[in-house]
C-alpha positions in Angstrom: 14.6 -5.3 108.1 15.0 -2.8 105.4 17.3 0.0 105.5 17.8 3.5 104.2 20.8 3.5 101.6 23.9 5.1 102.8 25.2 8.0 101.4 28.1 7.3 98.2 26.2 3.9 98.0 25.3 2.7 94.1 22.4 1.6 94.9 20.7 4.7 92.6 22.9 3.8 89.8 21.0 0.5 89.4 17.3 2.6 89.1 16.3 2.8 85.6 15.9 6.0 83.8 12.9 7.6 84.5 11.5 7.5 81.1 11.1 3.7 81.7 9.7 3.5 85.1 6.1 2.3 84.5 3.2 1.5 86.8 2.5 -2.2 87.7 -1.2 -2.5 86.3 -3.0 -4.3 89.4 -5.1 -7.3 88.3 -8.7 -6.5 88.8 -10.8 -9.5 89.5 -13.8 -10.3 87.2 -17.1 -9.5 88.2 -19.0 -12.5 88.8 -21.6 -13.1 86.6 -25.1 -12.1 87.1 -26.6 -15.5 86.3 -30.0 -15.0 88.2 -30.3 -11.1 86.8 -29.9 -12.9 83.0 -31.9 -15.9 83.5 -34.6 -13.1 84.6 -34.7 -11.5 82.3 -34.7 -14.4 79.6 -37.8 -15.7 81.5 -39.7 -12.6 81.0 -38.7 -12.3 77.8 -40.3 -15.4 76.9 -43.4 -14.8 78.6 -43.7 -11.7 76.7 -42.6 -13.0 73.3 -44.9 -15.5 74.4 -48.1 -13.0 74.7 -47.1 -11.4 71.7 -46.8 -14.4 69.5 -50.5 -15.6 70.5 -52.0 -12.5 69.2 -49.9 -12.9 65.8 -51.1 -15.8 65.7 -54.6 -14.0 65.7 -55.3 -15.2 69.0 -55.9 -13.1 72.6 -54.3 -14.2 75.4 -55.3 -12.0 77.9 -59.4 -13.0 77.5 -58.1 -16.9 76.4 -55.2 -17.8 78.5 -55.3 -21.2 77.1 -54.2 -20.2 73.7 -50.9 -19.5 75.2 -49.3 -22.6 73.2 -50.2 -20.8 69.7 -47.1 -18.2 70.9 -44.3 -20.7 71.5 -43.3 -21.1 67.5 -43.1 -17.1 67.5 -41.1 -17.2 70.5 -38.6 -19.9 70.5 -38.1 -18.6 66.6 -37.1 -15.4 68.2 -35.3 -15.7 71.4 -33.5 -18.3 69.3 -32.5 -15.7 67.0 -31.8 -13.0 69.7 -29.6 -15.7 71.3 -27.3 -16.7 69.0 -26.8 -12.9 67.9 -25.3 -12.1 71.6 -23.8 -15.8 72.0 -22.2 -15.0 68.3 -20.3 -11.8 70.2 -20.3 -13.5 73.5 -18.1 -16.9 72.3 -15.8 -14.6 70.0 -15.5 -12.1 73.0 -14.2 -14.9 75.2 -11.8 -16.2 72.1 -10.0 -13.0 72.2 -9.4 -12.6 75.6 -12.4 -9.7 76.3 -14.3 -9.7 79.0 -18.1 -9.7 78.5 -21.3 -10.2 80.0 -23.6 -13.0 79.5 -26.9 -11.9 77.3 -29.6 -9.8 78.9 -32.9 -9.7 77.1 -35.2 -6.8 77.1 -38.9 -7.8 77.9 -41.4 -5.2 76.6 -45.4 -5.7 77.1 -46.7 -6.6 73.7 -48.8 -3.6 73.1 -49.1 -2.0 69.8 -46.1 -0.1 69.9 -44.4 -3.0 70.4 -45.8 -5.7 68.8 -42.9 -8.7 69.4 -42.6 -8.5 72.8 -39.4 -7.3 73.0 -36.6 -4.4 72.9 -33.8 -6.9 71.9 -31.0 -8.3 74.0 -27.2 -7.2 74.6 -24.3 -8.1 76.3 -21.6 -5.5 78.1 -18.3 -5.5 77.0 -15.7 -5.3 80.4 -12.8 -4.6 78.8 -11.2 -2.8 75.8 -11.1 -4.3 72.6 -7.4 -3.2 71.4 -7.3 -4.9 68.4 -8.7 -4.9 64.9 -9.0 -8.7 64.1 -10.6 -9.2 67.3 -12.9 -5.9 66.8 -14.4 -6.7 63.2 -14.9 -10.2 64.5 -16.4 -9.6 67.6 -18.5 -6.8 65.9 -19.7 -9.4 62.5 -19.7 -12.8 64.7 -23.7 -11.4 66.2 -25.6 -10.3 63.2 -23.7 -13.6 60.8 -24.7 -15.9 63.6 -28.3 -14.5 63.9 -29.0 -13.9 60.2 -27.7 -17.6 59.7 -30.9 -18.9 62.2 -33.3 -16.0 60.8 -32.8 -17.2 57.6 -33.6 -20.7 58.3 -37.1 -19.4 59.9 -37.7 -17.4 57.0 -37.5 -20.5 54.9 -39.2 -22.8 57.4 -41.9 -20.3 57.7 -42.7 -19.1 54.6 -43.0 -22.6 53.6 -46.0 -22.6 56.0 -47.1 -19.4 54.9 -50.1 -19.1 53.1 -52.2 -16.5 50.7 -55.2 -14.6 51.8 -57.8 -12.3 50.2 -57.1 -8.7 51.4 -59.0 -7.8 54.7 -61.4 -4.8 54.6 -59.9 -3.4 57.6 -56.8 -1.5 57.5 -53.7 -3.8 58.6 -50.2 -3.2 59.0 -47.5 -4.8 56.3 -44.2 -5.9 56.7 -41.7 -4.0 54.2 -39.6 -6.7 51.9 -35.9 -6.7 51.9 -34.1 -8.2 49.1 -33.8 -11.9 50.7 -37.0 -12.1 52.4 -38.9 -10.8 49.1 -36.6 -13.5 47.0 -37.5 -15.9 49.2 -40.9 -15.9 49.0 -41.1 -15.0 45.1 -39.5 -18.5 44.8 -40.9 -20.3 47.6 -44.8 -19.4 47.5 -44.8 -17.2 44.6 -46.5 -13.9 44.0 -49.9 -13.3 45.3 -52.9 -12.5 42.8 -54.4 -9.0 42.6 -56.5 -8.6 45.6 -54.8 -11.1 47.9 -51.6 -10.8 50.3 -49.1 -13.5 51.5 -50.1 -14.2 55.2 -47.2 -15.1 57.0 -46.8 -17.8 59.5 -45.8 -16.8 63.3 -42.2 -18.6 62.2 -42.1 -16.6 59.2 -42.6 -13.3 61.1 -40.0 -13.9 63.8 -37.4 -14.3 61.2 -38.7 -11.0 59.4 -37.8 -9.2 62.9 -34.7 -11.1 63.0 -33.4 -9.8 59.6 -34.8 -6.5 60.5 -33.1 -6.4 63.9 -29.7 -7.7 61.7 -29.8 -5.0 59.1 -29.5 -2.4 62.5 -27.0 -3.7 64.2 -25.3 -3.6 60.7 -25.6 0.6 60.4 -22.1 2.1 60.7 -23.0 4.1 63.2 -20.7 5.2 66.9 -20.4 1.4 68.4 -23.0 -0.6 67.0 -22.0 -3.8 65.5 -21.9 -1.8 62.1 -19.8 1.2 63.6 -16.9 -1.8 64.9 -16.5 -3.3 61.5 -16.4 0.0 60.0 -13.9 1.4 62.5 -11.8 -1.6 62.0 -11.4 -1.1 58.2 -11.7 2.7 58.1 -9.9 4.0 61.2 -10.5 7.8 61.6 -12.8 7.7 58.8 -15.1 5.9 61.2 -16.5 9.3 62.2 -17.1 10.5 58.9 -18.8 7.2 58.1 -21.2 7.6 61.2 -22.5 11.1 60.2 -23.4 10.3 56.9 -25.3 7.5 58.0 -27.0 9.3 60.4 -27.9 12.0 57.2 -29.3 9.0 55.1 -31.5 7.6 57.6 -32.8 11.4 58.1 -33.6 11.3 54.8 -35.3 7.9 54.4 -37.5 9.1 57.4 -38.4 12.1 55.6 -39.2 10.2 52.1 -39.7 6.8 53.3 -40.4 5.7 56.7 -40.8 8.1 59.6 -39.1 5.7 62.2 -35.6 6.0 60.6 -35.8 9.7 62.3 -36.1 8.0 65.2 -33.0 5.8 64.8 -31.0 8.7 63.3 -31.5 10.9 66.3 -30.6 7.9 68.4 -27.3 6.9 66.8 -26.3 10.9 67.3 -27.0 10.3 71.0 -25.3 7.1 72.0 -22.0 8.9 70.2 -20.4 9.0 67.0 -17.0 8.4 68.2 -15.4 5.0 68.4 -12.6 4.2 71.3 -9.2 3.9 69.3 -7.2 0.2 68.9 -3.6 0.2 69.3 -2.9 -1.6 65.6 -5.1 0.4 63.3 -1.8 0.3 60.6 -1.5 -3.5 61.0 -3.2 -4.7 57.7 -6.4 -6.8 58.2 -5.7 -10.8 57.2 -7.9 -12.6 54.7 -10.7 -13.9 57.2 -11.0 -10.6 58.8 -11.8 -9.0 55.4 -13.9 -12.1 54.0 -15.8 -11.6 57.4 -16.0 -7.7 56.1 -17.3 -8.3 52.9 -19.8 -10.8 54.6 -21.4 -8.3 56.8 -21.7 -6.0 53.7 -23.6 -8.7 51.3 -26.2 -9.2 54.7 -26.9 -5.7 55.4 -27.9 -5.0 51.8 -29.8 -8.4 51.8 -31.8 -7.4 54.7 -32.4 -3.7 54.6 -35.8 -2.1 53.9 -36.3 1.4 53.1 -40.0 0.6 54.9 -40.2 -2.0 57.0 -43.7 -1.3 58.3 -46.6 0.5 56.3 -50.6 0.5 56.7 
């Protein structure tokens, strides 16, 4: 059994000096995952996307129930996109070592305030991310992954797409960021005077998935944005945030209303970023390609006014 040490005996000599006596972190086991909580969700999410895709199809589900199949090119184009955005952070999560959720999709009732379906999906990080590599990559991984398959459905659909004569009743317009606009200048070409390009329900999800790539991209607190820029930028992260958050105050004054919205948001959720431990450790060559990347798609698929009437 053990015993107490005996007076005169060495055995305090053999301690090490206090200054490197450290606590034992104690493993903590992983939460299991919530498999049937995600494949929920995912479920509803496609009903929903479902709903909504019918009526941009310019059908109505609710008094036709059988037109439900004129949704599934909207949604599958969409929850395909939304899904490789979060697997994109999910698989590079797991590469590193951090500990992360599985997706969880955000089902909304496709009214006219939200007219997809949908809120988005996201996935929990459960553990720090210490390092920058592993931070700019887990940050760019979503929105490259997801603009790769939205742009793809931007192709395939406006391929579909066709031109229509302008409808007498007012009608809401999707804004034109540089690729989508190039896109279709080369693809269908520019309408005539009097007409608009009316886009297929393929063509429209991968609008919304540039448009949901360009925010994630803001360099704002912890979006997907705010890690890439804390990883290049440090302490200028901060900095960074606030004067994003000033821009999109102004485009919602001059341009479109709803980048209040997100400005107010991003001050919310927090401007801060949690610190890594190697923020002097230059960045390698992939890590700054990946950098550059991100940069070239946010400006690709950025609209001053995505919506207008």
């Amino acid at each position: 059994m053990a015993q107490e040490p005996r007076a005169g005996s060495s055995w305090a000599s053999h301690l090490p000096p206090e200054s490197l006596i450290t606590e034992i972190p104690i493993a903590q086991p992983e939460p299991r995952p919530s498999y049937g909580l995600a494949l929920g969700l995912f479920i509803a999410t496609v009903g929903t996307t479902l709903l909504a895709g019918v009526a941009i199809d310019g059908g109505d589900p609710f008094r036709h129930p059988g037109e439900l199949y004129r949704g599934i090119p909207f949604s599958f184009t969409l929850m395909a996109i939304l899904l490789t955005h979060e697997m994109g952070h999910y698989i590079t999560s797991r590469y590193y070592g951090v500990k992360a959720s599985l997706p969880y999709f955000i089902p909304a009732p496709p009214v006219i305030l939200n007219p997809i379906g949908t809120f988005g999906a996201f996935i929990s990080m459960r553990s720090p991310i210490l390092r920058r590599q592993a931070l700019i990559e887990i940050g760019a991984m979503g929105p490259i992954a997801g603009f790769v398959v939205a742009f793809v459905a931007v192709w395939v659909g406006l391929e579909n797409s066709t031109v229509a004569h302008s409808a007498e009743e007012s009608q809401v317009m999707l804004g034109s960021p540089l690729l989508f606009s190039g896109l279709a200048a080369w693809l269908v070409g520019l309408p005539p005077e009097g007409s608009y390009l009316a886009l297929h329900p393929v063509a429209v999800a991968g609008w919304f998935g540039l448009f949901v790539t360009a925010l994630n991209l803001l360099p704002i607190g912890q979006l997907d944005g705010g890690h890439i820029t804390y990883a290049l930028f440090g302490r200028k992260h901060r900095i960074i945030s606030i004067a994003a958050v000033l821009v999109l105050a102004i485009l919602g004054v001059v341009w479109w209303p709803g980048w209040l919205v997100w400005g107010i948001l991003g001050a919310i959720i927090g401007l801060r970023h949690p610190p890594v431990v190697d923020q002097d450790v230059p960045l390698g060559r992939r890590q700054r390609l990946i950098a550059w990347a991100s940069l070239v798609i946010f400006v690709l698929t950025f609209t001053p006014v995505p919506f207008s009437v």
